[in-house]
CHARMM-style PDB file with segment names, atoms N, HN, CA, C and O in Angstrom:
ATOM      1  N   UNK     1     -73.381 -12.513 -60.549  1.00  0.00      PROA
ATOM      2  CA  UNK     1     -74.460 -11.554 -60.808  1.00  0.00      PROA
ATOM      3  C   UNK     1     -74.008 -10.586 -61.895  1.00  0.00      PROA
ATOM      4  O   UNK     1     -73.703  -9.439 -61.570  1.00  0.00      PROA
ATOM      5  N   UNK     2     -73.949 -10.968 -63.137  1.00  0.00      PROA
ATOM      6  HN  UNK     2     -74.198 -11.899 -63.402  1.00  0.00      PROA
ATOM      7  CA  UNK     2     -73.270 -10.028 -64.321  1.00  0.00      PROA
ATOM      8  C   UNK     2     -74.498  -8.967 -64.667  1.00  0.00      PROA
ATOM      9  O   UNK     2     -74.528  -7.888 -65.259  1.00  0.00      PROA
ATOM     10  N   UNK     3     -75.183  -9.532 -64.218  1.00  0.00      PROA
ATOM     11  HN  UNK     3     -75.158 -10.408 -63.737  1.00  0.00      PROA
ATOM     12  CA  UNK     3     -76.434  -8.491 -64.947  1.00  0.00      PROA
ATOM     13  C   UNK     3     -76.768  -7.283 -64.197  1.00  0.00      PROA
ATOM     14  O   UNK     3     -77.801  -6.637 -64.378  1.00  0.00      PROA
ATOM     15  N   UNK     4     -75.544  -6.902 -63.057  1.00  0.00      PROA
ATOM     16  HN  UNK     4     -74.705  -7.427 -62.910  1.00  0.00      PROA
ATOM     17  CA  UNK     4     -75.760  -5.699 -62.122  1.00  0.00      PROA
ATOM     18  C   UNK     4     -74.985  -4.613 -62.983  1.00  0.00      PROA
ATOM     19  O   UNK     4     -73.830  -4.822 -63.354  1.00  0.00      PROA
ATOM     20  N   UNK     5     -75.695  -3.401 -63.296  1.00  0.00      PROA
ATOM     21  HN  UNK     5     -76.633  -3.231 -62.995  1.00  0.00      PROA
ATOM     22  CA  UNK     5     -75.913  -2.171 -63.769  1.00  0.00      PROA
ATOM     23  C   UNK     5     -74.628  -1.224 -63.402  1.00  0.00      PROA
ATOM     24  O   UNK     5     -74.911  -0.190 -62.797  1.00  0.00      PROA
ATOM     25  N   UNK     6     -73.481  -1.418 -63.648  1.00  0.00      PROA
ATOM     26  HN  UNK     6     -73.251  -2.258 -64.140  1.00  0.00      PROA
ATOM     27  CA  UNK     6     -72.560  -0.687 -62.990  1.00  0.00      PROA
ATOM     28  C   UNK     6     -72.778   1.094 -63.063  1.00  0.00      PROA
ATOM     29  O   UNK     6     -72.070   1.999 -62.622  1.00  0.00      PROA
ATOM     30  N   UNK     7     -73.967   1.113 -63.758  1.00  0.00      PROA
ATOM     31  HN  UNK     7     -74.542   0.378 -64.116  1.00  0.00      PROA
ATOM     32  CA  UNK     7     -74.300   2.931 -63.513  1.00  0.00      PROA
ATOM     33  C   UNK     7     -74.765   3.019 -61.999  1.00  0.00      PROA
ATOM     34  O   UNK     7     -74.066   3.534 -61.126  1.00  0.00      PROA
ATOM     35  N   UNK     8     -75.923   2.504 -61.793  1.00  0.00      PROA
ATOM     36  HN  UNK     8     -76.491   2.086 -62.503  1.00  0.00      PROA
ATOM     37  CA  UNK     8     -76.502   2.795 -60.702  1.00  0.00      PROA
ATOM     38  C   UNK     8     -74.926   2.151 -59.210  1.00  0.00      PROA
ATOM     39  O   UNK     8     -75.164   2.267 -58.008  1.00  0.00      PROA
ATOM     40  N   UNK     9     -74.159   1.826 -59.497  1.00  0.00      PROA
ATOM     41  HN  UNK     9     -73.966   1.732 -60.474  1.00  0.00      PROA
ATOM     42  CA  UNK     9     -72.796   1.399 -58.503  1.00  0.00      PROA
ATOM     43  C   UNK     9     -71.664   2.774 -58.537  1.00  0.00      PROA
ATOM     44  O   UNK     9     -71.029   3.247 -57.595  1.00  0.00      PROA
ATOM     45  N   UNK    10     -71.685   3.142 -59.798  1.00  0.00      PROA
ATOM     46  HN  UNK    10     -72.201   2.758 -60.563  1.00  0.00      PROA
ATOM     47  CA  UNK    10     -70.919   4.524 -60.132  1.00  0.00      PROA
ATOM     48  C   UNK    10     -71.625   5.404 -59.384  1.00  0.00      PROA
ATOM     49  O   UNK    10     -71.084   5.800 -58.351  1.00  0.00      PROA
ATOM     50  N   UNK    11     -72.621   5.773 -59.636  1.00  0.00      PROA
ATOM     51  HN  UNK    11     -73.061   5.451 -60.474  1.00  0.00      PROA
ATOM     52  CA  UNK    11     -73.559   7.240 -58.995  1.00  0.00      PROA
ATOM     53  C   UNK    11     -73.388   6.613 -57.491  1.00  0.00      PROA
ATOM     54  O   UNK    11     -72.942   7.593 -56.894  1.00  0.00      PROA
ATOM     55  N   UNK    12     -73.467   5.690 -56.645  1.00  0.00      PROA
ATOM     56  HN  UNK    12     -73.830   4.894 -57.129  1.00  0.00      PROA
ATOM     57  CA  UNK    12     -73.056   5.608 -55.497  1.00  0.00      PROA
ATOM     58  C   UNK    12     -71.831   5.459 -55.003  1.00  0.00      PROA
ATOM     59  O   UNK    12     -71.497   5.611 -53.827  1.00  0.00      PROA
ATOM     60  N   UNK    13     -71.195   5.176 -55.865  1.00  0.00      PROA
ATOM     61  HN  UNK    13     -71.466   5.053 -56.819  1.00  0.00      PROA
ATOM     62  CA  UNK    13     -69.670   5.723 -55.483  1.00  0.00      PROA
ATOM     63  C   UNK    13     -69.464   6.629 -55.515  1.00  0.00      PROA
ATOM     64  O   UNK    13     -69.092   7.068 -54.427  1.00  0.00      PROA
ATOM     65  N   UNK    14     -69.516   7.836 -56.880  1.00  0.00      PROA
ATOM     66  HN  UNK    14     -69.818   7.480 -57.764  1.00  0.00      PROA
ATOM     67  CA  UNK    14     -69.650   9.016 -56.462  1.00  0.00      PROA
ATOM     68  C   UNK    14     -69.892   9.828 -55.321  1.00  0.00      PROA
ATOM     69  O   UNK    14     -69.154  10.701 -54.864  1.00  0.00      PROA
ATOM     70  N   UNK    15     -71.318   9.343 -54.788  1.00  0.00      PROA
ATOM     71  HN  UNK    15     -71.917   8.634 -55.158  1.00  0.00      PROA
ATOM     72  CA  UNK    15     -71.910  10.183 -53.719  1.00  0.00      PROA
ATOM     73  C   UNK    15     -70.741  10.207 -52.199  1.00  0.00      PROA
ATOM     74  O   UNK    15     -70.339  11.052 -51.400  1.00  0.00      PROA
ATOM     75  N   UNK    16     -70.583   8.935 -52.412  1.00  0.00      PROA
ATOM     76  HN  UNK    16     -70.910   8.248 -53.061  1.00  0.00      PROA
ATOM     77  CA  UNK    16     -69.542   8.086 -51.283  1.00  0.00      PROA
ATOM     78  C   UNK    16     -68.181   9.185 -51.301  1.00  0.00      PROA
ATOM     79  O   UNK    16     -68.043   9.983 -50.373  1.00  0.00      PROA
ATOM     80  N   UNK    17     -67.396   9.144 -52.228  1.00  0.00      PROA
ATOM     81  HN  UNK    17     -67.508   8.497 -52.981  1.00  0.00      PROA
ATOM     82  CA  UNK    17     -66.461  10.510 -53.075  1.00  0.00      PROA
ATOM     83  C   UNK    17     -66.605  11.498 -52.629  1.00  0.00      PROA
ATOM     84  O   UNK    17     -65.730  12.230 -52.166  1.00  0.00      PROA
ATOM     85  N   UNK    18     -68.161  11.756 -52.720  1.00  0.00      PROA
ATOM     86  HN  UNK    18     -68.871  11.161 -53.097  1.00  0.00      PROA
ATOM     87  CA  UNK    18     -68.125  13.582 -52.213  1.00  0.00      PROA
ATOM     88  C   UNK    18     -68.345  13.584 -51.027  1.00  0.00      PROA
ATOM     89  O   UNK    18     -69.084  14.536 -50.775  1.00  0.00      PROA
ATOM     90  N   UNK    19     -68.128  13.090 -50.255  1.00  0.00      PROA
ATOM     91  HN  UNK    19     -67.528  12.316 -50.459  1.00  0.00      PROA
ATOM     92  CA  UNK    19     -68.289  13.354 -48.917  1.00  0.00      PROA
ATOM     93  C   UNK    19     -66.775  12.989 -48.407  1.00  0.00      PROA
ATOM     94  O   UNK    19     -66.665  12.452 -47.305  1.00  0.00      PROA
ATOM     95  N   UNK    20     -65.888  13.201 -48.998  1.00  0.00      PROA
ATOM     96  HN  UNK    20     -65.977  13.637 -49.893  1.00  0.00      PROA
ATOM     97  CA  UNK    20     -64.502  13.152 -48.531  1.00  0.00      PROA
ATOM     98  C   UNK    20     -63.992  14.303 -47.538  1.00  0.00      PROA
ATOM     99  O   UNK    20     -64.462  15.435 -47.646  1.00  0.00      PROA
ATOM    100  N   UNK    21     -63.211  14.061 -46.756  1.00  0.00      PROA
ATOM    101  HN  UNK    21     -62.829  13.141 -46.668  1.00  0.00      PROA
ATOM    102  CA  UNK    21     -62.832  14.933 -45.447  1.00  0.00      PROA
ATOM    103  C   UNK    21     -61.774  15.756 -46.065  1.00  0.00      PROA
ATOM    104  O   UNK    21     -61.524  16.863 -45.588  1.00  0.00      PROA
ATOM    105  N   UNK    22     -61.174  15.332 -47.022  1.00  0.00      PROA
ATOM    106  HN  UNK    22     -61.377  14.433 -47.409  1.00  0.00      PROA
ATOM    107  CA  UNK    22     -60.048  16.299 -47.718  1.00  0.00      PROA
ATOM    108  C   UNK    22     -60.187  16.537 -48.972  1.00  0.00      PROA
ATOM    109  O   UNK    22     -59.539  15.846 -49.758  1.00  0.00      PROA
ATOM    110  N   UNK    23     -61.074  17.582 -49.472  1.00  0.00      PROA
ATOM    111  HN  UNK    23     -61.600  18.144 -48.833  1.00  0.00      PROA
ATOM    112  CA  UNK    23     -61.053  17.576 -51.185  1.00  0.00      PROA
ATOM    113  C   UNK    23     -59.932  18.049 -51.845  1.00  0.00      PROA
ATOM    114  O   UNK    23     -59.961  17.667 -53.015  1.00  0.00      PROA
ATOM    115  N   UNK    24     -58.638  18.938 -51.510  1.00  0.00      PROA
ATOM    116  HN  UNK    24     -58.614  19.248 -50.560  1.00  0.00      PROA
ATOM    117  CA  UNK    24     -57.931  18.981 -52.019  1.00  0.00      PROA
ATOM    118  C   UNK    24     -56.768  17.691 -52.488  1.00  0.00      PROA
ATOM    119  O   UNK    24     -55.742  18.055 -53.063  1.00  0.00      PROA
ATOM    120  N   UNK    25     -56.940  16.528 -52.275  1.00  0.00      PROA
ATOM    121  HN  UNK    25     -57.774  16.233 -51.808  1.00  0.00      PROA
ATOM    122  CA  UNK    25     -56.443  15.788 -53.054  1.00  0.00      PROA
ATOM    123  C   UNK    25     -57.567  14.958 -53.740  1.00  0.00      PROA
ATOM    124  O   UNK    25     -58.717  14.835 -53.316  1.00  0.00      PROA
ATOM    125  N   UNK    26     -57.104  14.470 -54.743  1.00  0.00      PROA
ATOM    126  HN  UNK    26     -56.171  14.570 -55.087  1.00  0.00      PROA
ATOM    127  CA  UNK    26     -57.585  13.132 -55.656  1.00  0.00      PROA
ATOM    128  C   UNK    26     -58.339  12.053 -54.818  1.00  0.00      PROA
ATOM    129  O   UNK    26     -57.842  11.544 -53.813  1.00  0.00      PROA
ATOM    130  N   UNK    27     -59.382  11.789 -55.228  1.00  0.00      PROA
ATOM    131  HN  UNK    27     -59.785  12.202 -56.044  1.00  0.00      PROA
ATOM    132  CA  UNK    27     -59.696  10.559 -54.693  1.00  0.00      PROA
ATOM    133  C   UNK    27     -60.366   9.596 -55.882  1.00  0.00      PROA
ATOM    134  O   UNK    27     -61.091   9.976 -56.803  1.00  0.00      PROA
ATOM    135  N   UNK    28     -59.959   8.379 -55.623  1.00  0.00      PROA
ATOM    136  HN  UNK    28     -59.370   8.071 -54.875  1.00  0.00      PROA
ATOM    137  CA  UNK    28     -60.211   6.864 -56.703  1.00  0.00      PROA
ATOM    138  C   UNK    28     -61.036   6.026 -56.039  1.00  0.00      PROA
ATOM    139  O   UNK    28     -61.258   5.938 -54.831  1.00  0.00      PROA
ATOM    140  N   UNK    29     -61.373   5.548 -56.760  1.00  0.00      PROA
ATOM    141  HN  UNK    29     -61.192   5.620 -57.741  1.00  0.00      PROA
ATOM    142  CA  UNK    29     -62.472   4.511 -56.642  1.00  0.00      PROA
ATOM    143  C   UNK    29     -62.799   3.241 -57.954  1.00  0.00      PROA
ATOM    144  O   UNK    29     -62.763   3.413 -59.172  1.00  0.00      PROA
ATOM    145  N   UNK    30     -63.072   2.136 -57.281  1.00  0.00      PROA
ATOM    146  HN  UNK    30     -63.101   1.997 -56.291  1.00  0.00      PROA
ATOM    147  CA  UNK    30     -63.382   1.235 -58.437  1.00  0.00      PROA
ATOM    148  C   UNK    30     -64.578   0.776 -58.062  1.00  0.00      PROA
ATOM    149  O   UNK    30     -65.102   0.911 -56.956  1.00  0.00      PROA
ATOM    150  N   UNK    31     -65.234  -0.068 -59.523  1.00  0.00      PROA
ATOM    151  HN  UNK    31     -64.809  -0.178 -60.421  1.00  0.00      PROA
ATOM    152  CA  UNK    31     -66.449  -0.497 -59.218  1.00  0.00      PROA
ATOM    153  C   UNK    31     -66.627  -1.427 -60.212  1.00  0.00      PROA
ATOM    154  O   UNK    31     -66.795  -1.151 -61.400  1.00  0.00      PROA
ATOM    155  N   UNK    32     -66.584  -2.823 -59.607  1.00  0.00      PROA
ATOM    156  HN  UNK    32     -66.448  -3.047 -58.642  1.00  0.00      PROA
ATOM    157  CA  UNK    32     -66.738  -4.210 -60.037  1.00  0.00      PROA
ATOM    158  C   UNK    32     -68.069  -4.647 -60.330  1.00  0.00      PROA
ATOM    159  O   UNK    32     -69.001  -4.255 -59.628  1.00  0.00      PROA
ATOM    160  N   UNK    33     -68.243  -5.385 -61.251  1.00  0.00      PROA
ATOM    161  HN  UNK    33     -67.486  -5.705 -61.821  1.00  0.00      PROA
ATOM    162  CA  UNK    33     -69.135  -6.482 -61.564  1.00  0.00      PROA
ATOM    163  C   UNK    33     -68.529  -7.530 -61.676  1.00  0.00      PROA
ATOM    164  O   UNK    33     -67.300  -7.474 -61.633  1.00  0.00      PROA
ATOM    165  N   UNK    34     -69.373  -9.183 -61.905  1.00  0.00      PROA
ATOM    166  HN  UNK    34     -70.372  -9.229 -61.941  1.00  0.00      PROA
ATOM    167  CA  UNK    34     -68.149 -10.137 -62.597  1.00  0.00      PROA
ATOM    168  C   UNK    34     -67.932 -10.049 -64.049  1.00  0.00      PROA
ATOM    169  O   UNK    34     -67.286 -10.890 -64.675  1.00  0.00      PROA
ATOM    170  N   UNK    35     -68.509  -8.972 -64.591  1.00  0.00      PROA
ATOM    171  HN  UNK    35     -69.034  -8.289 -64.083  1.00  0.00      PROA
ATOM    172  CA  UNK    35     -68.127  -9.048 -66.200  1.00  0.00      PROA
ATOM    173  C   UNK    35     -66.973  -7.441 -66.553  1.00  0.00      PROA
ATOM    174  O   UNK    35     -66.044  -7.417 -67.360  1.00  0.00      PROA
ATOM    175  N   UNK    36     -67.316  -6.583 -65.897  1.00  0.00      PROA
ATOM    176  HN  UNK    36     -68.071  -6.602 -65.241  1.00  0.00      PROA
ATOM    177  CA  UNK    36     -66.625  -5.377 -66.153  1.00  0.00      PROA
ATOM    178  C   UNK    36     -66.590  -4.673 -65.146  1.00  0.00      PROA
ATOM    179  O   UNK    36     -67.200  -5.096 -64.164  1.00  0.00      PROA
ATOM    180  N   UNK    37     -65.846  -3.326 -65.045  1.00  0.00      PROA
ATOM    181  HN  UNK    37     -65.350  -2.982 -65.843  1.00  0.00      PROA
ATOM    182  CA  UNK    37     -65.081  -2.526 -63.915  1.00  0.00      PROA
ATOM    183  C   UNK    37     -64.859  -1.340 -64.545  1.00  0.00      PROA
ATOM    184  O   UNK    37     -64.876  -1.139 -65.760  1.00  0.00      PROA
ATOM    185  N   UNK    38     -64.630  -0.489 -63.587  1.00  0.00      PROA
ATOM    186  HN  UNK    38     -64.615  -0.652 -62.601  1.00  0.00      PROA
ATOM    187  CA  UNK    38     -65.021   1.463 -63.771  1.00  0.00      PROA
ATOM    188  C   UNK    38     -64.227   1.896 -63.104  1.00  0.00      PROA
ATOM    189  O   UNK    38     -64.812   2.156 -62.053  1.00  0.00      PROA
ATOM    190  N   UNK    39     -62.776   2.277 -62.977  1.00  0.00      PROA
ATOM    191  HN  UNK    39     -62.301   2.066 -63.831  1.00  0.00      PROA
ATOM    192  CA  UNK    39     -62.198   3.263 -62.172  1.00  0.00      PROA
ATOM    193  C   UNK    39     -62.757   4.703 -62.433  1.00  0.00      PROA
ATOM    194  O   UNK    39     -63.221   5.052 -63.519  1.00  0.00      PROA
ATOM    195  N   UNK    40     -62.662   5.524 -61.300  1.00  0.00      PROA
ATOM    196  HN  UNK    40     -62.285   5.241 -60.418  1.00  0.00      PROA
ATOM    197  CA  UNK    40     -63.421   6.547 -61.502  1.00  0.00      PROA
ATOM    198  C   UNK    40     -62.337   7.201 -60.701  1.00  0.00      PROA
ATOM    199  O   UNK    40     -61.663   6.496 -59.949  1.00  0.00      PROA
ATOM    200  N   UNK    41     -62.095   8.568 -60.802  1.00  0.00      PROA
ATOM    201  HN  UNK    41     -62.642   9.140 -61.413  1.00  0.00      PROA
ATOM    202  CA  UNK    41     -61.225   9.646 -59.942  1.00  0.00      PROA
ATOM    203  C   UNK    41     -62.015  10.974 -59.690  1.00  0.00      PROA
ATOM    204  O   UNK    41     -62.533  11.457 -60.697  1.00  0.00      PROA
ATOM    205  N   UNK    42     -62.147  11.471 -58.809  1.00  0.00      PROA
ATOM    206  HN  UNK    42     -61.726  11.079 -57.992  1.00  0.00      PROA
ATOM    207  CA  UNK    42     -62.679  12.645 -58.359  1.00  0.00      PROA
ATOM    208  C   UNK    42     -61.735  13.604 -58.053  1.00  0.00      PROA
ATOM    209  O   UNK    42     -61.066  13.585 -57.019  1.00  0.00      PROA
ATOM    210  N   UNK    43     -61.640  14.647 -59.126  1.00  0.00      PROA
ATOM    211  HN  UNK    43     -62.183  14.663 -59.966  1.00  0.00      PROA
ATOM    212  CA  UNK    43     -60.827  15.565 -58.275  1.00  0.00      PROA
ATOM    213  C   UNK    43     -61.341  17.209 -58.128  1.00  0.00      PROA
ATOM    214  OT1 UNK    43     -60.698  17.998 -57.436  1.00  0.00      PROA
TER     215      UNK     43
END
């Protein structure tokens, strides 16, 4: 499925992110398609 939109996968990872139980550290995240990928860090 290459033709999935890795924006609309980012903004839900994000959301996923902010709801972390400990914001004082870093938190990572990746976000796959089969053509490309987005590490993302929240801090």
């Amino acid at each position: 499925m290459a033709n999935f939109s890795l924006a609309k996968a980012i903004a839900q990872a994000i959301t996923y992110m902010l709801a972390n139980p400990h914001p004082d550290y870093p938190l990572y995240s990746l976000v796959i398609n089969s053509e490309d990928f987005q590490f993302i860090k929240l801090t």
